[in-house]
Backbone atoms as SQL, in Angstrom:
CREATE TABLE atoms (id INTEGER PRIMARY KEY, chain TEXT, resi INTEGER, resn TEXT, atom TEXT, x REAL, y REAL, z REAL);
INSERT INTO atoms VALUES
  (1, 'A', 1, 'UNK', 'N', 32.429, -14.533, 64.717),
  (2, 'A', 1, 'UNK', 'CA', 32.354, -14.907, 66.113),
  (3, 'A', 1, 'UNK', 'C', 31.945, -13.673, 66.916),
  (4, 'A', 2, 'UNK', 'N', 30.957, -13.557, 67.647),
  (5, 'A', 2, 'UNK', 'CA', 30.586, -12.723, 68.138),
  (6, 'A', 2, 'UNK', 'C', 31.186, -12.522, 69.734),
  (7, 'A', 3, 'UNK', 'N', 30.928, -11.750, 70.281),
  (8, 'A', 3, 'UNK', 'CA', 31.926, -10.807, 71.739),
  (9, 'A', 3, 'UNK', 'C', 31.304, -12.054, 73.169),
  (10, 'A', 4, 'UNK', 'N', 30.415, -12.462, 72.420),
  (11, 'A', 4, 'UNK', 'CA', 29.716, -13.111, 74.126),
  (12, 'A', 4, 'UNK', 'C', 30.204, -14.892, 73.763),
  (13, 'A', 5, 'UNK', 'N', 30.985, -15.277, 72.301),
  (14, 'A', 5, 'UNK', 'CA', 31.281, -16.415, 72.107),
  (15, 'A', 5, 'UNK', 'C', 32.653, -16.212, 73.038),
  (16, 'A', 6, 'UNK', 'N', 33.335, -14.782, 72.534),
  (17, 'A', 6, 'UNK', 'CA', 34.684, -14.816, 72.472),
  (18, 'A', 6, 'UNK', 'C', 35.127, -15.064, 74.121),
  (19, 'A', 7, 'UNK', 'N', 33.664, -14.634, 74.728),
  (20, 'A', 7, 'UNK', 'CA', 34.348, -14.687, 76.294),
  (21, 'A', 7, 'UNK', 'C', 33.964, -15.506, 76.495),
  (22, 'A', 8, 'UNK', 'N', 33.813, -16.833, 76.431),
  (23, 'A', 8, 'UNK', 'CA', 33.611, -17.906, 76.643),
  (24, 'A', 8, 'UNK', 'C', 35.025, -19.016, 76.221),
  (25, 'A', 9, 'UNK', 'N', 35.430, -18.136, 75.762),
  (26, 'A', 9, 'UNK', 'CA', 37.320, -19.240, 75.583),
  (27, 'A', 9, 'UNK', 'C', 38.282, -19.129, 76.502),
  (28, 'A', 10, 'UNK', 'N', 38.943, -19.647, 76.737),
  (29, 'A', 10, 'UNK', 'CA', 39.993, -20.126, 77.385),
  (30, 'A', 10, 'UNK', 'C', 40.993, -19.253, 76.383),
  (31, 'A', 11, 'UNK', 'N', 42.432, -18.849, 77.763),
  (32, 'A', 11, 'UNK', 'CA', 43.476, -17.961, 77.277),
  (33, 'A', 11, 'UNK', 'C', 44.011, -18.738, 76.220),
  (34, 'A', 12, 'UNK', 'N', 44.036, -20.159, 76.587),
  (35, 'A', 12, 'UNK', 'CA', 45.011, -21.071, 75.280),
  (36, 'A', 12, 'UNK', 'C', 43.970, -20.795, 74.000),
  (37, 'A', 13, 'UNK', 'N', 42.991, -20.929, 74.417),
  (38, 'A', 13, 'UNK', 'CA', 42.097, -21.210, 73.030),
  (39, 'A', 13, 'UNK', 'C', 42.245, -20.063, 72.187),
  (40, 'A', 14, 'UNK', 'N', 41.811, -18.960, 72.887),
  (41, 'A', 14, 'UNK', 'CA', 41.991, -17.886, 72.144),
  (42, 'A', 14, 'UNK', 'C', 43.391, -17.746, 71.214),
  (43, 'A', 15, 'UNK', 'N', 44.632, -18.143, 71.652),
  (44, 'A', 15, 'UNK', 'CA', 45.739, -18.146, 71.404),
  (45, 'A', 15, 'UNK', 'C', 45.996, -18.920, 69.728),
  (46, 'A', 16, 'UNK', 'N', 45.412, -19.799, 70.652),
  (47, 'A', 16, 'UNK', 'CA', 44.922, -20.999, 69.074),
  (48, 'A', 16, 'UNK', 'C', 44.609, -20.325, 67.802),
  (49, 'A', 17, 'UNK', 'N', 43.242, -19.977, 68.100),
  (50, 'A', 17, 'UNK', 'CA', 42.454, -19.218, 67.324),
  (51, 'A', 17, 'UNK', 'C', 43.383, -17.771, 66.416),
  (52, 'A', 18, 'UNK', 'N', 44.000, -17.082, 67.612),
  (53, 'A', 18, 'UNK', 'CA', 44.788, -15.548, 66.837),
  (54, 'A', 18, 'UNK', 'C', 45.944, -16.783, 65.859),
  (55, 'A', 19, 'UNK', 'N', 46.516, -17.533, 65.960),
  (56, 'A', 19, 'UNK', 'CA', 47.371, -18.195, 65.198),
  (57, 'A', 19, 'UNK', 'C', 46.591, -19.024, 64.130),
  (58, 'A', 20, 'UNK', 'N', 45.868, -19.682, 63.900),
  (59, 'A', 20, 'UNK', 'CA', 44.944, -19.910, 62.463),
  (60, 'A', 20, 'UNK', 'C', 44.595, -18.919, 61.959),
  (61, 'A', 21, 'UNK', 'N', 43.866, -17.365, 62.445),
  (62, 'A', 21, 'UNK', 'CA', 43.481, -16.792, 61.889),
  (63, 'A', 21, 'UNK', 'C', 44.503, -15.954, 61.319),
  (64, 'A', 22, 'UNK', 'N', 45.861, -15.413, 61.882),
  (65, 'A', 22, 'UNK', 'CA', 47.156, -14.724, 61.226),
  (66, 'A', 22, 'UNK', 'C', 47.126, -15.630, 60.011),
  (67, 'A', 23, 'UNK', 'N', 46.936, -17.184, 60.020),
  (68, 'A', 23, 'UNK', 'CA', 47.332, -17.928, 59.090),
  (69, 'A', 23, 'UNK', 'C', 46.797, -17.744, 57.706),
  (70, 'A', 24, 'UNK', 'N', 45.413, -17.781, 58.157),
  (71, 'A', 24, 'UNK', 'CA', 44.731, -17.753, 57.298),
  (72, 'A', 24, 'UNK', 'C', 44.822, -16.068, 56.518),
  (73, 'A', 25, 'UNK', 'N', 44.786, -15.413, 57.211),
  (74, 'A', 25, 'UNK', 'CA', 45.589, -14.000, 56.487),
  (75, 'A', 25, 'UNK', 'C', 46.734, -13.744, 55.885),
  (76, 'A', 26, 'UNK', 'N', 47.594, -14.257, 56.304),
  (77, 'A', 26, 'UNK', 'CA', 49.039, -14.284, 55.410),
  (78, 'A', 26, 'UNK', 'C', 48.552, -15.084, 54.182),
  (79, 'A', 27, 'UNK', 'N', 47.890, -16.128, 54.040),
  (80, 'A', 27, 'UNK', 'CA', 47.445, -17.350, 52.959),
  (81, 'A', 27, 'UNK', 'C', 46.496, -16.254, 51.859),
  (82, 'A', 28, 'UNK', 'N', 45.410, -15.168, 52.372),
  (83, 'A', 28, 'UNK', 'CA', 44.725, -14.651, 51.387),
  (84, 'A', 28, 'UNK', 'C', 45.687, -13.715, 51.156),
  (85, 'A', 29, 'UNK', 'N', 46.594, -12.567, 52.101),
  (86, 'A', 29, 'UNK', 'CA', 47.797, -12.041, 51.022),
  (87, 'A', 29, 'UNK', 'C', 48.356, -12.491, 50.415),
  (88, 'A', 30, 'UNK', 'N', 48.996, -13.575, 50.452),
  (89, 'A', 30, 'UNK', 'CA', 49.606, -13.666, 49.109),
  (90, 'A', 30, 'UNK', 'C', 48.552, -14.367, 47.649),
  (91, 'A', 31, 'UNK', 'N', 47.737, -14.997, 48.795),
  (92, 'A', 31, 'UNK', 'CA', 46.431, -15.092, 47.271),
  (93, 'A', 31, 'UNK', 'C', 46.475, -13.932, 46.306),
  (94, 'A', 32, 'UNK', 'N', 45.296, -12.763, 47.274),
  (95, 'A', 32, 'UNK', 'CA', 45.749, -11.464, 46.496),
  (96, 'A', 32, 'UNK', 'C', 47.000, -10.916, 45.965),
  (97, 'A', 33, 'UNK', 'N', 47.716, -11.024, 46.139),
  (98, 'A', 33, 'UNK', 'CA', 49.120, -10.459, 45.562),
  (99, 'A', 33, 'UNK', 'C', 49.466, -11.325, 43.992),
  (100, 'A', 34, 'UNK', 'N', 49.411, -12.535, 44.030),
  (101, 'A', 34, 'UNK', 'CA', 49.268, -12.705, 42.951),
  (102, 'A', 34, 'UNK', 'C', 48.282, -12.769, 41.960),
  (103, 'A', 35, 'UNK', 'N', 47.365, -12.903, 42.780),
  (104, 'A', 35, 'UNK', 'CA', 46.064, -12.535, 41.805),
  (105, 'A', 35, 'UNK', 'C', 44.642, -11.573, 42.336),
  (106, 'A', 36, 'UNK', 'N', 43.814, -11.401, 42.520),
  (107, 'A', 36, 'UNK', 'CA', 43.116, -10.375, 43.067),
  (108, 'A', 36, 'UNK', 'C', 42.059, -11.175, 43.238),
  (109, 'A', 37, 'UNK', 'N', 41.453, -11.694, 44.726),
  (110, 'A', 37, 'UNK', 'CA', 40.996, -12.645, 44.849),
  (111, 'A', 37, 'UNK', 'C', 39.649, -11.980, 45.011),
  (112, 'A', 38, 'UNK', 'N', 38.319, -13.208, 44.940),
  (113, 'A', 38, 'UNK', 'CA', 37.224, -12.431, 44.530),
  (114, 'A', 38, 'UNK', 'C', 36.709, -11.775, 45.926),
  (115, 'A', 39, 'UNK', 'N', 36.943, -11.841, 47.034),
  (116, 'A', 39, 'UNK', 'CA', 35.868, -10.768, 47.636),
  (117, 'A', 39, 'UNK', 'C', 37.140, -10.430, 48.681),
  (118, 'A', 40, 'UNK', 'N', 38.211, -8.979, 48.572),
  (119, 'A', 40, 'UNK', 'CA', 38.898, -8.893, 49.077),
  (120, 'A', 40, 'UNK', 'C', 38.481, -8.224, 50.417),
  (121, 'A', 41, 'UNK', 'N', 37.136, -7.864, 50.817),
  (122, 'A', 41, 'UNK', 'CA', 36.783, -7.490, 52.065),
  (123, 'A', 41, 'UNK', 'C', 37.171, -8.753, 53.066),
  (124, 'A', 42, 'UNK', 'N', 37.562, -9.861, 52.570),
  (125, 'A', 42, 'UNK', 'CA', 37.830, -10.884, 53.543),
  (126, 'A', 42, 'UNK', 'C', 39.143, -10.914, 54.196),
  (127, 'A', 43, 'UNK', 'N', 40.052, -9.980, 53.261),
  (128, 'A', 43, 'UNK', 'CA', 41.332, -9.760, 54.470),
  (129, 'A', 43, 'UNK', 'C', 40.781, -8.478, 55.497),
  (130, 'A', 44, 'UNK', 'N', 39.880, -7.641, 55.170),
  (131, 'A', 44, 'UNK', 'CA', 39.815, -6.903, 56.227),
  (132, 'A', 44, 'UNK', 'C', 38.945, -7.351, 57.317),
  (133, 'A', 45, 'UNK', 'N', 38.175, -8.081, 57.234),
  (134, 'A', 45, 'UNK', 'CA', 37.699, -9.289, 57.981),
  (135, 'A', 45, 'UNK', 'C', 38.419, -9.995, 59.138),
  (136, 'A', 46, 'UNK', 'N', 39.420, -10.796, 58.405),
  (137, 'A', 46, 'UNK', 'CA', 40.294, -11.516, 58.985),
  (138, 'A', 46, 'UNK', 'C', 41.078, -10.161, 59.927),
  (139, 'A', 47, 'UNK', 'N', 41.452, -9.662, 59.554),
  (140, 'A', 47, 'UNK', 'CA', 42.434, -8.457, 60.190),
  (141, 'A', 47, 'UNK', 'C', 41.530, -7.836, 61.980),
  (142, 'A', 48, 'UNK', 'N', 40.347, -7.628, 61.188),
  (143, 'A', 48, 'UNK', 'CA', 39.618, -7.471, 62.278),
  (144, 'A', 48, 'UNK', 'C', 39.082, -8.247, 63.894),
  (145, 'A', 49, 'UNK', 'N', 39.130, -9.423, 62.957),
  (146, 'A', 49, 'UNK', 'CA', 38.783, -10.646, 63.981),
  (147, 'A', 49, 'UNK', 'C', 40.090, -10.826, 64.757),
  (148, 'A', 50, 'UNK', 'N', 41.037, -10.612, 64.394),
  (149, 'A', 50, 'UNK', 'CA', 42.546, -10.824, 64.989),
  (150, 'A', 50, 'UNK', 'C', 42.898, -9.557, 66.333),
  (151, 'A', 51, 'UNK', 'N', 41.997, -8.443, 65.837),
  (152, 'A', 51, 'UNK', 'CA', 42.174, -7.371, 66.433),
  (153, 'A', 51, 'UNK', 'C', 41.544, -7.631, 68.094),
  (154, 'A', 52, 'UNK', 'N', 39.824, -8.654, 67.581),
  (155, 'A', 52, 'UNK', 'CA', 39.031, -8.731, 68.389),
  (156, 'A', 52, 'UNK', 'C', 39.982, -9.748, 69.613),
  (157, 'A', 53, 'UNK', 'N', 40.325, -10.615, 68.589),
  (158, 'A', 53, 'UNK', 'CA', 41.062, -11.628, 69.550),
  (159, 'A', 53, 'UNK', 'C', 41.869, -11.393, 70.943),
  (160, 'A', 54, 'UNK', 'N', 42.680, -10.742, 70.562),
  (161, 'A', 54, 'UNK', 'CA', 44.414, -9.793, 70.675),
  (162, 'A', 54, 'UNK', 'C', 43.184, -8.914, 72.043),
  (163, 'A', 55, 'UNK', 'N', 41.715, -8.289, 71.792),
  (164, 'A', 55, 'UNK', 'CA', 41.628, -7.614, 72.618),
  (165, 'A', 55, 'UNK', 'C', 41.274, -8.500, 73.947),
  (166, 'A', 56, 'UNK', 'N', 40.548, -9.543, 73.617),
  (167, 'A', 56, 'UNK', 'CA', 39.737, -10.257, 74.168),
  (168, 'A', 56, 'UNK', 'C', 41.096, -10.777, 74.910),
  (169, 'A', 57, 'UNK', 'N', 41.815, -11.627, 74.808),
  (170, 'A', 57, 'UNK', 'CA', 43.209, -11.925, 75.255),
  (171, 'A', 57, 'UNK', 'C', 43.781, -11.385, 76.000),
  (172, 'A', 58, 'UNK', 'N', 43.967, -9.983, 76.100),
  (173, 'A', 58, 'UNK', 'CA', 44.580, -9.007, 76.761),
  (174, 'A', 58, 'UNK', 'C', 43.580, -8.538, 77.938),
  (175, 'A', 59, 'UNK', 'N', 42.395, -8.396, 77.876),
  (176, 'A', 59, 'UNK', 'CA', 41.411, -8.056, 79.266),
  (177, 'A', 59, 'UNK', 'C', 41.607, -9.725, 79.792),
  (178, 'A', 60, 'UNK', 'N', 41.333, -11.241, 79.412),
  (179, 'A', 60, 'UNK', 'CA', 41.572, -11.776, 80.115),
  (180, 'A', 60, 'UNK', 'C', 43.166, -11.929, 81.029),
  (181, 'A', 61, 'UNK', 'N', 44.211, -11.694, 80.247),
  (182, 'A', 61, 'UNK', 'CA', 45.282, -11.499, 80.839),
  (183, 'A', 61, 'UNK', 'C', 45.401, -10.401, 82.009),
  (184, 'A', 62, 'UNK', 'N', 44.987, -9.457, 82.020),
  (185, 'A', 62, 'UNK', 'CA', 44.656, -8.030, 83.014),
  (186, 'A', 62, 'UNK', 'C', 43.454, -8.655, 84.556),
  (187, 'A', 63, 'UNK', 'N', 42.765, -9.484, 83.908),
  (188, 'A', 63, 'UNK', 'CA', 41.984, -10.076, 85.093),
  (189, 'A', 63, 'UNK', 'C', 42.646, -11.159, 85.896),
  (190, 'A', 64, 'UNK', 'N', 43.734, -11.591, 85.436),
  (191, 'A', 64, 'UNK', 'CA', 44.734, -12.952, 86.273),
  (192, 'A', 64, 'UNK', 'C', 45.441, -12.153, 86.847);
């Protein structure tokens, strides 16, 4: 998801979104943990996009 999608959401949406995507990260740790799943750049992925979220979230919160 790119920076000019992300500002185009709504505070709930975004909210939405950081909570599937934690989800979906806790779901590939423990994938990996028990087994070593094939392309583990996808938790740092996920980690990242969460980061983007969390930022994106927080400047709209600072503008209300």
């Amino acid at each position: 998801m790119k920076k000019e999608d992300l500002k185009g959401l709504s505070v709930d949406e975004i909210r939405a979104e950081i909570g599937a995507e934690q989800n979906r990260l806790l779901k590939l740790k423990f994938a990996h943990a028990v087994s070593p799943i094939e392309n583990p750049m996808r938790i740092r992925e996920s980690r990242k996009r969460i980061a983007r979220l969390n930022t994106e979230l927080t400047a709209k919160s600072r503008q209300a």
